[in-house]
N, CA, C and O atoms as a GROMACS GRO file, in nm:
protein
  608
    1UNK      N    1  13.400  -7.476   7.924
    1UNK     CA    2  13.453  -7.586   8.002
    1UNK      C    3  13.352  -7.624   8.110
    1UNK      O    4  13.300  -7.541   8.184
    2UNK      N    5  13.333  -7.736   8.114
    2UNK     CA    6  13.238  -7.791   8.211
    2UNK      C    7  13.295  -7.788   8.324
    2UNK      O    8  13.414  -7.817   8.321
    3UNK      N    9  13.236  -7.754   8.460
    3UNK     CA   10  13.320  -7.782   8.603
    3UNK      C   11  13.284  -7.868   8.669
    3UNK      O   12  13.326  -7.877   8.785
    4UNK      N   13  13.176  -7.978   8.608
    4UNK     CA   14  13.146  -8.061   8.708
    4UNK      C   15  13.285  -8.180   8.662
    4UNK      O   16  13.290  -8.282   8.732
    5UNK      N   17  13.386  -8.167   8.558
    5UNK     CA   18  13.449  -8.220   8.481
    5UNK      C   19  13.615  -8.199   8.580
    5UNK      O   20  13.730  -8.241   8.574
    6UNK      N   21  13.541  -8.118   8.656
    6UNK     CA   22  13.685  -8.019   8.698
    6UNK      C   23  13.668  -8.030   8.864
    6UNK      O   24  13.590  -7.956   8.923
    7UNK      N   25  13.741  -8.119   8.925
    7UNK     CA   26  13.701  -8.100   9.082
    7UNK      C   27  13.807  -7.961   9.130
    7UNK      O   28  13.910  -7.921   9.077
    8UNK      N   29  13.743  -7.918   9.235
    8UNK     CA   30  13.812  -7.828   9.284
    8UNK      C   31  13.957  -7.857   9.354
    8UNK      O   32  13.987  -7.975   9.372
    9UNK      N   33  13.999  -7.810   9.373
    9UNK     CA   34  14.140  -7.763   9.398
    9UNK      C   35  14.181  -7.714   9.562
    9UNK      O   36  14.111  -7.627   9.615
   10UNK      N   37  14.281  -7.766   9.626
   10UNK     CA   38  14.261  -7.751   9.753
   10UNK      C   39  14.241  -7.591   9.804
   10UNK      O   40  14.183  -7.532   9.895
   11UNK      N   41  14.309  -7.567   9.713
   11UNK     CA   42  14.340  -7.426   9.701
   11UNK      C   43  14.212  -7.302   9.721
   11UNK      O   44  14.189  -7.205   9.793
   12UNK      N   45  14.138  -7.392   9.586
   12UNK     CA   46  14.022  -7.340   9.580
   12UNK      C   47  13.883  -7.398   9.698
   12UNK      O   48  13.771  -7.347   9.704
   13UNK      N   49  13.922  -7.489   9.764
   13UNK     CA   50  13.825  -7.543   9.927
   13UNK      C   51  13.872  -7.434   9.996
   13UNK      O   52  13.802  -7.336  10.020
   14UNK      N   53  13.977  -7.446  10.025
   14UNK     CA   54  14.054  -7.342  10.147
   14UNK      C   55  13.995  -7.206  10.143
   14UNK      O   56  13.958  -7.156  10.248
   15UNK      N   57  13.985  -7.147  10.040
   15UNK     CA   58  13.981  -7.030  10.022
   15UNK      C   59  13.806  -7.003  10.029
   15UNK      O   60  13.749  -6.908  10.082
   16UNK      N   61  13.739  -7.131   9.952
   16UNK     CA   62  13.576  -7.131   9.999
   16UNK      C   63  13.550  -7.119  10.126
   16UNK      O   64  13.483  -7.025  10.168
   17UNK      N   65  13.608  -7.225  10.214
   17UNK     CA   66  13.550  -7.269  10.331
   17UNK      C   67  13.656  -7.140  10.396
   17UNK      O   68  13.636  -7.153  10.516
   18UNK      N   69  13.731  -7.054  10.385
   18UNK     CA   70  13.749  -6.936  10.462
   18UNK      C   71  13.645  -6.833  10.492
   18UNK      O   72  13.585  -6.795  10.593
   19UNK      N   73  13.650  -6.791  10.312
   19UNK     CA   74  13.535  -6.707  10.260
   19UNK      C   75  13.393  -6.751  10.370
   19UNK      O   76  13.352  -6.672  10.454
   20UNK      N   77  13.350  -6.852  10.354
   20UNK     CA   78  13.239  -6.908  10.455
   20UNK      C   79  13.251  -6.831  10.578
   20UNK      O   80  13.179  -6.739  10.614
   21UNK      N   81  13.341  -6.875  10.631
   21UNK     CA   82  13.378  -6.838  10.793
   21UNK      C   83  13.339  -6.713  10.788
   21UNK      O   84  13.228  -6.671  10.822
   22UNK      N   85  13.460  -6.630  10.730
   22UNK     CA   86  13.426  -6.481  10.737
   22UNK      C   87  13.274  -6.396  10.737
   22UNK      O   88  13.229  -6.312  10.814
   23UNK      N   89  13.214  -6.464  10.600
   23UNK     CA   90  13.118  -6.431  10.578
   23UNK      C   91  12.996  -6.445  10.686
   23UNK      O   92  12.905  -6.362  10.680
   24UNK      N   93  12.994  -6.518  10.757
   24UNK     CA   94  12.867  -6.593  10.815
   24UNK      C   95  12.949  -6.483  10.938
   24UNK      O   96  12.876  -6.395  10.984
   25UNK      N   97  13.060  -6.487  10.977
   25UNK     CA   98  13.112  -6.377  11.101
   25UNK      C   99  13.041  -6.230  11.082
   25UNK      O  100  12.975  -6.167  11.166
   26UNK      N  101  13.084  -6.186  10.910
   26UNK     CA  102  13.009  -6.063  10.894
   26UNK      C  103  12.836  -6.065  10.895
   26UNK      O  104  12.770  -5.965  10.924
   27UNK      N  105  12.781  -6.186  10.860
   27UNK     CA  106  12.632  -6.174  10.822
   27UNK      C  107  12.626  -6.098  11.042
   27UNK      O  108  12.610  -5.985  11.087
   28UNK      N  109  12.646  -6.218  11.105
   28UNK     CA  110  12.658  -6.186  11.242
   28UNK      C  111  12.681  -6.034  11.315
   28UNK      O  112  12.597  -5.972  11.381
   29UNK      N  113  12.814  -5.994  11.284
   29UNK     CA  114  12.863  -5.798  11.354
   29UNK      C  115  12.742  -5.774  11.260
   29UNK      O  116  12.639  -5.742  11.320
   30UNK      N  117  12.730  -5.788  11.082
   30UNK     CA  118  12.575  -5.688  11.047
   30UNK      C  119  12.484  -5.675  11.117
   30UNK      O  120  12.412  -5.575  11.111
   31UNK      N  121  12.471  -5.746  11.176
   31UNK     CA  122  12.285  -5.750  11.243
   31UNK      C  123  12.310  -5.688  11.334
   31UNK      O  124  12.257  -5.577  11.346
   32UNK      N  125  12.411  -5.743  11.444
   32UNK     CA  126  12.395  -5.700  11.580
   32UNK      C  127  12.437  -5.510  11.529
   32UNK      O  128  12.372  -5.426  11.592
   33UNK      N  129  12.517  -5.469  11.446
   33UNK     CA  130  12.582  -5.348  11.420
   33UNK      C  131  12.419  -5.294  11.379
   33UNK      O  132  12.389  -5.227  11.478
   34UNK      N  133  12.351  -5.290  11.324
   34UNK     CA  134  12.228  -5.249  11.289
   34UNK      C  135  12.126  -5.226  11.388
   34UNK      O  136  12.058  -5.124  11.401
   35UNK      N  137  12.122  -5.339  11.463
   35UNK     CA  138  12.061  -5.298  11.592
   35UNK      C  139  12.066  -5.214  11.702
   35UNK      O  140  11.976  -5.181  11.779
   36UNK      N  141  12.208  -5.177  11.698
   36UNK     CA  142  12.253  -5.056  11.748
   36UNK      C  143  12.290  -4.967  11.750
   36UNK      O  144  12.310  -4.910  11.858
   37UNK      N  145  12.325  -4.897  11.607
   37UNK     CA  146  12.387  -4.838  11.518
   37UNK      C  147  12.301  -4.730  11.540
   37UNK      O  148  12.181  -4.758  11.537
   38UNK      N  149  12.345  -4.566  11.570
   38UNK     CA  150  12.207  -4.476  11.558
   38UNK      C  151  12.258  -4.374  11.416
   38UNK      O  152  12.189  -4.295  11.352
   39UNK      N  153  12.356  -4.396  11.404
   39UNK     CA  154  12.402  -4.292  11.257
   39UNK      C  155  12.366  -4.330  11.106
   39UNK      O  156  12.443  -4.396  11.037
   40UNK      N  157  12.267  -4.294  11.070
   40UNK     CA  158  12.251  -4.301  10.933
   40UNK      C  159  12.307  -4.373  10.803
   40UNK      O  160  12.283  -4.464  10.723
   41UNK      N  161  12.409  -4.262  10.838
   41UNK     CA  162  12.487  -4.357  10.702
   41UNK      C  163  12.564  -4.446  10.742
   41UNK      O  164  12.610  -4.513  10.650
   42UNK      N  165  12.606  -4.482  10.866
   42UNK     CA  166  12.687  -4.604  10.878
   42UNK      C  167  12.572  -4.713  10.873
   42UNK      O  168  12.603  -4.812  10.807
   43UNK      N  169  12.466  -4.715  10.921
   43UNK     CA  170  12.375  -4.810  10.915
   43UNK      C  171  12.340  -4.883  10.751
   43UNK      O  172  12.305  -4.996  10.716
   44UNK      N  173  12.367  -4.757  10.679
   44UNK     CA  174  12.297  -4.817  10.560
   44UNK      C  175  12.432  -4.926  10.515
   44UNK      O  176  12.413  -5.033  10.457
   45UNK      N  177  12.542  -4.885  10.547
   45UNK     CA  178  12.698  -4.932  10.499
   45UNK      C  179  12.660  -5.055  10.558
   45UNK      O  180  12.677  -5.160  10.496
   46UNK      N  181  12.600  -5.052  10.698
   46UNK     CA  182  12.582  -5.164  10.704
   46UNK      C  183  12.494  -5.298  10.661
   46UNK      O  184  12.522  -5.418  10.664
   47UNK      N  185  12.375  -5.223  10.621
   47UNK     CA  186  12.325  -5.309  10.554
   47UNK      C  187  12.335  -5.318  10.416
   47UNK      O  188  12.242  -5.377  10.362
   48UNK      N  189  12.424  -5.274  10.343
   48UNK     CA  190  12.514  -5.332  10.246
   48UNK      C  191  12.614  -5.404  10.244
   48UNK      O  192  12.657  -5.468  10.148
   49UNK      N  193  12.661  -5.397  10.368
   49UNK     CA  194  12.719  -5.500  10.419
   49UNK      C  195  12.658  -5.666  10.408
   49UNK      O  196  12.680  -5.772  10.350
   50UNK      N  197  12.555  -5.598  10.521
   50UNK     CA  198  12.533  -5.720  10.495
   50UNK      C  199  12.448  -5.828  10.377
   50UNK      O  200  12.454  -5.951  10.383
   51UNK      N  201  12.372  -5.752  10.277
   51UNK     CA  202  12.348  -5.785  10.150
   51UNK      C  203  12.479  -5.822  10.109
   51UNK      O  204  12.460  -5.890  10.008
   52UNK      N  205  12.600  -5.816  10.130
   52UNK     CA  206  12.689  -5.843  10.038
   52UNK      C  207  12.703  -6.028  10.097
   52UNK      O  208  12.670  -6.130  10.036
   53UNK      N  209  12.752  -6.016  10.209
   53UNK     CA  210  12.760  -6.137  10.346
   53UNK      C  211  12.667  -6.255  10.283
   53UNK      O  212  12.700  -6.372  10.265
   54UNK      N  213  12.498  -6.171  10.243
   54UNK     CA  214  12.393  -6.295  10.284
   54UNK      C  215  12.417  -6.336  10.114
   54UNK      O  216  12.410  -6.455  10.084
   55UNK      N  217  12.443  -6.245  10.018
   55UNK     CA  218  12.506  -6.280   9.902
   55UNK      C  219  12.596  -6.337   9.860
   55UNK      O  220  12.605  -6.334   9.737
   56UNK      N  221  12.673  -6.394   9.916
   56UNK     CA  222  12.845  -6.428   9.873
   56UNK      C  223  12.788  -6.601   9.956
   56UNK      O  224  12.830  -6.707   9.911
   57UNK      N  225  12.680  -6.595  10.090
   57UNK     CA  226  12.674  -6.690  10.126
   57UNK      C  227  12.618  -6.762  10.018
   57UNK      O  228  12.693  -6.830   9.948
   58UNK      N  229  12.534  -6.758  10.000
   58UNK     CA  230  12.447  -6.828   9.872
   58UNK      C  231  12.512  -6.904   9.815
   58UNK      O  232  12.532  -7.023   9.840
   59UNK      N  233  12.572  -6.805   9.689
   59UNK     CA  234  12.654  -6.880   9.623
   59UNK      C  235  12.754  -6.959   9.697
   59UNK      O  236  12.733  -7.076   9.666
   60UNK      N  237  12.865  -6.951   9.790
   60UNK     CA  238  12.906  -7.026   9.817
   60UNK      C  239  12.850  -7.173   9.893
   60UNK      O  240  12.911  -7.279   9.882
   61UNK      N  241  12.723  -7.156   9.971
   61UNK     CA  242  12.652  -7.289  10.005
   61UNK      C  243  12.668  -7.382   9.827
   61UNK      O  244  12.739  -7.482   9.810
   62UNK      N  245  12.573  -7.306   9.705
   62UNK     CA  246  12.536  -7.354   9.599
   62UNK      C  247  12.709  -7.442   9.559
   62UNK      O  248  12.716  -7.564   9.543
   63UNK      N  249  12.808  -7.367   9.553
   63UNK     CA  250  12.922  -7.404   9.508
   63UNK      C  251  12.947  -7.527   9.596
   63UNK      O  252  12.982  -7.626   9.532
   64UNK      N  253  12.936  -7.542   9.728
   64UNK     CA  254  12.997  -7.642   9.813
   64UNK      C  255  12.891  -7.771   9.782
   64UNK      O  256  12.913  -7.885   9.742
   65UNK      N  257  12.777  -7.706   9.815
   65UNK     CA  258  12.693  -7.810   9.782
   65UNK      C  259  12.701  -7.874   9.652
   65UNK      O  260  12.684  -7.994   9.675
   66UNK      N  261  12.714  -7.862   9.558
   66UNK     CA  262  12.726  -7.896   9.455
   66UNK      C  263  12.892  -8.010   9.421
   66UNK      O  264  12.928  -8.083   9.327
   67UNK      N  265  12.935  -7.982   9.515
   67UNK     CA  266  13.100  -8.063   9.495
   67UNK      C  267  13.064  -8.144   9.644
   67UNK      O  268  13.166  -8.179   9.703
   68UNK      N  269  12.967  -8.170   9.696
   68UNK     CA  270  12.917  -8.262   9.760
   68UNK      C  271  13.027  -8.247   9.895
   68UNK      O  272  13.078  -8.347   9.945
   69UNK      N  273  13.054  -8.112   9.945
   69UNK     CA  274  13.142  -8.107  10.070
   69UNK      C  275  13.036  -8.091  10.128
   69UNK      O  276  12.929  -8.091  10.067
   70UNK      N  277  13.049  -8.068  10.303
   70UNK     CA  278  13.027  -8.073  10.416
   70UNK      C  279  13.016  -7.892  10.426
   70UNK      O  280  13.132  -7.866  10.397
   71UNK      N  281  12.982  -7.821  10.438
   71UNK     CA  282  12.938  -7.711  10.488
   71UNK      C  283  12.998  -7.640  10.603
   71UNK      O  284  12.952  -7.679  10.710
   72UNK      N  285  13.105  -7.531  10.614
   72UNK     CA  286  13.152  -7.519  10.716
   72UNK      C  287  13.093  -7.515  10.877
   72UNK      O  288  13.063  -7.396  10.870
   73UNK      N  289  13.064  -7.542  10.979
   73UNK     CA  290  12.997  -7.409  11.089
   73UNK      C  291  12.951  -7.334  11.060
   73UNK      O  292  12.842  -7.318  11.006
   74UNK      N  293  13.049  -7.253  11.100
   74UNK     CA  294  13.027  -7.113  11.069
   74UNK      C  295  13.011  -7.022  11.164
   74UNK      O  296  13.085  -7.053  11.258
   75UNK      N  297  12.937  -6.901  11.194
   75UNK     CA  298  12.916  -6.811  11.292
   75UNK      C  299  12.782  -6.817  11.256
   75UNK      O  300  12.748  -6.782  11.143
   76UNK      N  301  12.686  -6.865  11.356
   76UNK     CA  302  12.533  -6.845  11.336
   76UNK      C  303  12.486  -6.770  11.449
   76UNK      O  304  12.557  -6.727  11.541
   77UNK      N  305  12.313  -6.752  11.431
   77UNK     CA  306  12.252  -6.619  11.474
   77UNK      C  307  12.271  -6.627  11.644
   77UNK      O  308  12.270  -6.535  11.725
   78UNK      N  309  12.292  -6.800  11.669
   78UNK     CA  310  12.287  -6.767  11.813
   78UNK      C  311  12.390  -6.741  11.852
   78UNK      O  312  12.360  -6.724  11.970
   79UNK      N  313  12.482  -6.725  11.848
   79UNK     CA  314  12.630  -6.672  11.884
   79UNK      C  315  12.622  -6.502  11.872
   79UNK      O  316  12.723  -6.437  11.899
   80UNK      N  317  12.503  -6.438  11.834
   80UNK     CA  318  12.482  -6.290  11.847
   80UNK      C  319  12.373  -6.258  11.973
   80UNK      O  320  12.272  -6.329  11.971
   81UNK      N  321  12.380  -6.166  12.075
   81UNK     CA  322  12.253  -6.112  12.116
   81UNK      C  323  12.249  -5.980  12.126
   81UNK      O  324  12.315  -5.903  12.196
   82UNK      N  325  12.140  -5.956  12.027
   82UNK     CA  326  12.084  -5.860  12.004
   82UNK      C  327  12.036  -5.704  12.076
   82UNK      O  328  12.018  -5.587  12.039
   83UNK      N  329  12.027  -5.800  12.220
   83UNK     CA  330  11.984  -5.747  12.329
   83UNK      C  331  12.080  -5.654  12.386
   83UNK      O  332  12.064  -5.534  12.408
   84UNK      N  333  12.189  -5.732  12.408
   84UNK     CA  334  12.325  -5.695  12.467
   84UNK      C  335  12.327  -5.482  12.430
   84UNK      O  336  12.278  -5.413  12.340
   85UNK      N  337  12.401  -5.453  12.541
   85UNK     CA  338  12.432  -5.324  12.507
   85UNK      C  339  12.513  -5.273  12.384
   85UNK      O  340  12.574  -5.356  12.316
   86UNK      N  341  12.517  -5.101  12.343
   86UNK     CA  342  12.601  -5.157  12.288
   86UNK      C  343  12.766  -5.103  12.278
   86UNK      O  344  12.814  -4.998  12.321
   87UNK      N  345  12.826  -5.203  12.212
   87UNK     CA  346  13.021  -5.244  12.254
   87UNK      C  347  13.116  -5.140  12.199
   87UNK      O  348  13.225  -5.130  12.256
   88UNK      N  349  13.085  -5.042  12.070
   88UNK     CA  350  13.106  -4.916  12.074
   88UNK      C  351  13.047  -4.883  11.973
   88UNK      O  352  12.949  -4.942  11.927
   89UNK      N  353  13.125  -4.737  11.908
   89UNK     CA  354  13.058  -4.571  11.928
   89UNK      C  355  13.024  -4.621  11.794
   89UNK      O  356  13.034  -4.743  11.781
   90UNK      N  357  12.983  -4.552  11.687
   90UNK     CA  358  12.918  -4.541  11.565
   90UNK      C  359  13.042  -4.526  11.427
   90UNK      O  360  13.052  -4.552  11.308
   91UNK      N  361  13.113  -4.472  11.526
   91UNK     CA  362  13.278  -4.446  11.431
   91UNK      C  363  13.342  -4.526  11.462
   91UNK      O  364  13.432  -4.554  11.383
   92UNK      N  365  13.334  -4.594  11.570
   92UNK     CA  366  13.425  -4.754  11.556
   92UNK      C  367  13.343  -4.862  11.426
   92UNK      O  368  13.381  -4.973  11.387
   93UNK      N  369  13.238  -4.793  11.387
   93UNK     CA  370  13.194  -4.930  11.342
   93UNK      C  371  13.252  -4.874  11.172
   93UNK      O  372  13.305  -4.950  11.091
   94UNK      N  373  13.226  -4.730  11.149
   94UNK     CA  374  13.274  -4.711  11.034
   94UNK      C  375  13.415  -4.712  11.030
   94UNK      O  376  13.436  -4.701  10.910
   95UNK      N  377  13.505  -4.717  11.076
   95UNK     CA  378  13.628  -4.739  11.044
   95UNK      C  379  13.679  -4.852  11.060
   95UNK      O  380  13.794  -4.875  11.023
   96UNK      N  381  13.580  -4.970  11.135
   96UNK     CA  382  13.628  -5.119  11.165
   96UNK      C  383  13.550  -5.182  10.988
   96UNK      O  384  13.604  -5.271  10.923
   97UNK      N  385  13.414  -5.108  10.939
   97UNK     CA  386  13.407  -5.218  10.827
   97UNK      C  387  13.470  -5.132  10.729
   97UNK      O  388  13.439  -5.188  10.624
   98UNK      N  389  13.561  -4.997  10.689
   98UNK     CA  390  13.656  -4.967  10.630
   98UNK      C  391  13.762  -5.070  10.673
   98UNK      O  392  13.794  -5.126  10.568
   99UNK      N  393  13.817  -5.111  10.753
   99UNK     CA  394  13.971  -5.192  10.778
   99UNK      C  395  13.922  -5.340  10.730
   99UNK      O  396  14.007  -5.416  10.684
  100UNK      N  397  13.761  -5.390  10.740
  100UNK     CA  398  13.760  -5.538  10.734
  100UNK      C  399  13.770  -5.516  10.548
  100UNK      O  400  13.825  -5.598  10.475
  101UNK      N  401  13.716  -5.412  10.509
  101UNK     CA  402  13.741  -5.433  10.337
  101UNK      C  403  13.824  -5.414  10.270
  101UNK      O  404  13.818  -5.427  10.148
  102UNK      N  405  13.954  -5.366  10.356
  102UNK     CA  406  14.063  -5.346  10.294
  102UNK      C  407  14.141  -5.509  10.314
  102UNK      O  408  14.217  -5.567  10.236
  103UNK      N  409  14.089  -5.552  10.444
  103UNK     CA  410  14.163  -5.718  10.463
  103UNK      C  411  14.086  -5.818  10.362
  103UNK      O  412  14.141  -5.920  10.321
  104UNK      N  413  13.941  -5.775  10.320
  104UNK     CA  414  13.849  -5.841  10.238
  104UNK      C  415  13.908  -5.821  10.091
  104UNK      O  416  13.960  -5.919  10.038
  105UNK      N  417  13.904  -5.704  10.024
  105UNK     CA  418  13.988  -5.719   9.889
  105UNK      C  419  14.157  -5.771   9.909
  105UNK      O  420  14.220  -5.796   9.806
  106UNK      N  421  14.198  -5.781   9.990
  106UNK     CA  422  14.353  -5.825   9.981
  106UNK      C  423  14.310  -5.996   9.961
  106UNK      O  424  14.359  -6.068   9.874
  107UNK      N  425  14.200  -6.045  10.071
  107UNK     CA  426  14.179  -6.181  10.063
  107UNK      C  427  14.104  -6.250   9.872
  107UNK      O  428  14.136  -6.336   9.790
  108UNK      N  429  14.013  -6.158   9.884
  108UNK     CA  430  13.951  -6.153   9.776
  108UNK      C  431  14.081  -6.168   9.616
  108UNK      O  432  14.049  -6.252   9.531
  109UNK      N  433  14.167  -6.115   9.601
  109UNK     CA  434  14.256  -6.081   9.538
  109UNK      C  435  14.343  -6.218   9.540
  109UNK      O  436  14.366  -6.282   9.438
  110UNK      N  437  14.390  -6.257   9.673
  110UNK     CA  438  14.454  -6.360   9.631
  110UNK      C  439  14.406  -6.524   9.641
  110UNK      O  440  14.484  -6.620   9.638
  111UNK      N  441  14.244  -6.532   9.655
  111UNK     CA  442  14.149  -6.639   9.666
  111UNK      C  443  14.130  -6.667   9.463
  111UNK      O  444  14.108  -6.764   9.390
  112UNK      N  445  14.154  -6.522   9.445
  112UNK     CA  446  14.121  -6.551   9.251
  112UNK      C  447  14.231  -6.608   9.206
  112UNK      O  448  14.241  -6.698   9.122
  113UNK      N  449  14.347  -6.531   9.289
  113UNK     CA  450  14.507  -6.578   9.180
  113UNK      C  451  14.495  -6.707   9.246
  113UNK      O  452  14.507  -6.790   9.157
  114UNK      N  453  14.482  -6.751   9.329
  114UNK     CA  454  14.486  -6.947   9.331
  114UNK      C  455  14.420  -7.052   9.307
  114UNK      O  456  14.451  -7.170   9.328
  115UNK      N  457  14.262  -6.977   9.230
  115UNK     CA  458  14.212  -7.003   9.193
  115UNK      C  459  14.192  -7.065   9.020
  115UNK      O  460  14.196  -6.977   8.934
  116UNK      N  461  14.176  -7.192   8.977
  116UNK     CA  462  14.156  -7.215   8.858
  116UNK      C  463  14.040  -7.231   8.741
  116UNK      O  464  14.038  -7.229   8.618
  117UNK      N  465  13.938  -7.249   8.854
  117UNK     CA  466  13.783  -7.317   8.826
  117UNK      C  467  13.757  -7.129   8.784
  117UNK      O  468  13.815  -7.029   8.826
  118UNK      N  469  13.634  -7.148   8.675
  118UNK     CA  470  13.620  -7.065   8.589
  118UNK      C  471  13.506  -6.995   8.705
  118UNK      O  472  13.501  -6.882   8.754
  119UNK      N  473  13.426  -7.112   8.723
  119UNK     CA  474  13.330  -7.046   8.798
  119UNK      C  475  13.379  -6.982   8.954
  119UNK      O  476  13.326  -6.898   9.027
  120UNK      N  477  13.489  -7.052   8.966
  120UNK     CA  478  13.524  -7.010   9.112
  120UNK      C  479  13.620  -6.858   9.111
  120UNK      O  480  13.638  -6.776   9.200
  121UNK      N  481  13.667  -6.863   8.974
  121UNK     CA  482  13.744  -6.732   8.972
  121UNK      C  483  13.623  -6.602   8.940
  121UNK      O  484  13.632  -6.486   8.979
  122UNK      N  485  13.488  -6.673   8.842
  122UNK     CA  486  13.461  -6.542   8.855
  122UNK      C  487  13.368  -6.525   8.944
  122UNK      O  488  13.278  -6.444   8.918
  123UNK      N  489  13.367  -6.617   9.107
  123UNK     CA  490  13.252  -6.587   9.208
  123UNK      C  491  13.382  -6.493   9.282
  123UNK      O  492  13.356  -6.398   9.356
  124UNK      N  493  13.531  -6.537   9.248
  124UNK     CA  494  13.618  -6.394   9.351
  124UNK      C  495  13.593  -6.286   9.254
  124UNK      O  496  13.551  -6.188   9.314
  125UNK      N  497  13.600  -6.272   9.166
  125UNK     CA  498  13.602  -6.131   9.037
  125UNK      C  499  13.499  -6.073   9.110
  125UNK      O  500  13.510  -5.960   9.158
  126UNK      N  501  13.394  -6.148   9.123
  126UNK     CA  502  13.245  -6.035   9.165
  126UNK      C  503  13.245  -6.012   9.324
  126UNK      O  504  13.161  -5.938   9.373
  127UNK      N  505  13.335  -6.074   9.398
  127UNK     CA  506  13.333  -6.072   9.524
  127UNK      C  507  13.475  -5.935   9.539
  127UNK      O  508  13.477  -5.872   9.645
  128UNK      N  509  13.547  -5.913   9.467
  128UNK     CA  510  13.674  -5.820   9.460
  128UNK      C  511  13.592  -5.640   9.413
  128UNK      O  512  13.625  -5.526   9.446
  129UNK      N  513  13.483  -5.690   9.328
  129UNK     CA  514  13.368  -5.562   9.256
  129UNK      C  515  13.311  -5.539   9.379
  129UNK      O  516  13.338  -5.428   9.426
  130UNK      N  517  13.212  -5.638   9.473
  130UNK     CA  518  13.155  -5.560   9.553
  130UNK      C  519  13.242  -5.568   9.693
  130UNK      O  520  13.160  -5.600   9.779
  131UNK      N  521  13.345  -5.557   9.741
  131UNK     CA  522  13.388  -5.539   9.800
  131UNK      C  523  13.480  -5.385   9.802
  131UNK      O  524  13.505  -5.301   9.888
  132UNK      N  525  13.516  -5.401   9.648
  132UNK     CA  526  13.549  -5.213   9.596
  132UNK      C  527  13.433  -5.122   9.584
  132UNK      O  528  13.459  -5.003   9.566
  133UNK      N  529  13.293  -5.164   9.594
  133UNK     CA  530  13.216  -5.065   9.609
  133UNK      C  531  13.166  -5.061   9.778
  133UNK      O  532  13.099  -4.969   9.825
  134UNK      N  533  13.204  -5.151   9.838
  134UNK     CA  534  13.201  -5.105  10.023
  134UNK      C  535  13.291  -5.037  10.044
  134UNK      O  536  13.275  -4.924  10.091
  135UNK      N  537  13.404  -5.083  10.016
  135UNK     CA  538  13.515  -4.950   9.992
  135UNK      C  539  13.519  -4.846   9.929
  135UNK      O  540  13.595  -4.751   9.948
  136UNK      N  541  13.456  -4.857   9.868
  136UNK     CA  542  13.446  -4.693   9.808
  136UNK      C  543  13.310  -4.579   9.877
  136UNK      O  544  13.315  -4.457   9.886
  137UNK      N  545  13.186  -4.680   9.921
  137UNK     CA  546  13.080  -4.594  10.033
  137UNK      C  547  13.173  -4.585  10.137
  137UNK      O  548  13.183  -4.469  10.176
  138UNK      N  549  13.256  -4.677  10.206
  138UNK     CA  550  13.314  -4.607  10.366
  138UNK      C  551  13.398  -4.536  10.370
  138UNK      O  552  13.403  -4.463  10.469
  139UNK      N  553  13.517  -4.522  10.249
  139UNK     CA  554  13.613  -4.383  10.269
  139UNK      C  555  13.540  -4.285  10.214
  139UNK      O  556  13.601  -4.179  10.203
  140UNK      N  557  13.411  -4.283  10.168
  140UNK     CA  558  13.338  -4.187  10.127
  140UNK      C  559  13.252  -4.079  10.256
  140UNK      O  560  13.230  -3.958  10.268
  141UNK      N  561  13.225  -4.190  10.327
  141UNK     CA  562  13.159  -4.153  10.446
  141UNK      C  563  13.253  -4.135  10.545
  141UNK      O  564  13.205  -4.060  10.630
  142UNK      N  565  13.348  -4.164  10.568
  142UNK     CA  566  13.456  -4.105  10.649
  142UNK      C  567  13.512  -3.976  10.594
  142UNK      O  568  13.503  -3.878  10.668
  143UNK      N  569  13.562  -3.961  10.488
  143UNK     CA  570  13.629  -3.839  10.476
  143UNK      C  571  13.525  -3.742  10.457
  143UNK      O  572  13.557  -3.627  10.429
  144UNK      N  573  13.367  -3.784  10.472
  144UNK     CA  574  13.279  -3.671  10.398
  144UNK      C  575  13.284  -3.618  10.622
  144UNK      O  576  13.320  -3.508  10.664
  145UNK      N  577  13.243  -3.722  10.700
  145UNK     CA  578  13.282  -3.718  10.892
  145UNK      C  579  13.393  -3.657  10.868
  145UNK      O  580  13.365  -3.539  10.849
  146UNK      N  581  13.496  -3.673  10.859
  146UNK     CA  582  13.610  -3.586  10.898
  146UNK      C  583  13.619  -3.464  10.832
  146UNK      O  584  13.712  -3.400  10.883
  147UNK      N  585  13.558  -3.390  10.728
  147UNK     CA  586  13.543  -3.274  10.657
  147UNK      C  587  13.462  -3.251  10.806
  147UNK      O  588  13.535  -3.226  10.902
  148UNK      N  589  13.345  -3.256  10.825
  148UNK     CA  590  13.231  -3.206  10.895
  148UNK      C  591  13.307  -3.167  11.056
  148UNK      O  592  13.281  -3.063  11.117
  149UNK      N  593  13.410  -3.282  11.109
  149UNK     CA  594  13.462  -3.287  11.196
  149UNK      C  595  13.600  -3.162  11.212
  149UNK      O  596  13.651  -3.106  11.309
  150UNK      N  597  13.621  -3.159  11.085
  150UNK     CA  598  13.749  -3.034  11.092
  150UNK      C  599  13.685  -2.942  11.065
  150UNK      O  600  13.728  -2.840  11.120
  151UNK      N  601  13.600  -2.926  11.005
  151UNK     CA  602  13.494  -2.787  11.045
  151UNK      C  603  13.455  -2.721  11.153
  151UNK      O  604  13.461  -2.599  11.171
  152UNK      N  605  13.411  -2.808  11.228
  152UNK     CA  606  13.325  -2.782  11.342
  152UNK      C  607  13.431  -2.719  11.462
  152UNK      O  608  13.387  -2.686  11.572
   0.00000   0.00000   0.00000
């Protein structure tokens, strides 16, 4: 089925131009979280993080652009400084991008079911995959911290 045949669906804007928001919010906490981040493995979570963020953007610019919308805002780089101290501990950050991927596959999940466009259902399918593999590195790395932590 052709989709240039197939305009999108409000359903399916709404849920783009959310996805946008969010995303360009996360490309944003990634960086600044990296810059200050001194723990190892949360850092790397994070920059899988944010490979996921600068990934999901892409395609969604390509998708919008292509149906000739307007481009959300968004959250851009200057709305971060880098500089700034930093706002907390290393375990706030792993248990805040554990909670954003549990709100991310719930969103993810129901952006597909309202979704009709072939291509748009399977940019949530792959967005629901790597969002279960951030979820699956951060309760990995938490419960491997809290073993270490009930040890000690």
């Amino acid at each position: 089925m052709d989709n240039q045949k197939n305009r999108l669906t409000s359903s399916e804007i709404t849920s783009l131009w959310a996805q946008y928001i969010q995303d360009t919010m996360s490309d944003c906490i990634s960086k600044y979280v990296l810059a200050k981040v001194k723990d190892s493995e949360v850092y790397s979570l994070f920059e899988f993080t944010l490979e996921l963020a600068e990934k999901h953007l892409h395609v969604l610019r390509d998708i919008i652009k292509a149906e000739k919308l307007d481009l959300p805002i968004g959250f851009t780089d200057k709305g971060v400084n880098l500089d700034a101290p930093p706002l907390f501990t290393d375990t706030f950050w792993l248990v805040y991008i554990h909670e954003m991927t549990m709100h991310g596959l719930a969103g993810y999940s129901i952006s597909l079911s309202v979704s009709a466009r072939k291509d748009i259902r399977d940019h949530y399918y792959q967005c629901n995959i790597d969002a279960m593999d951030l979820y699956n590195k951060s309760i990995e790395i938490l419960i491997w911290k809290l073993e270490i932590f009930i040890l000690t």
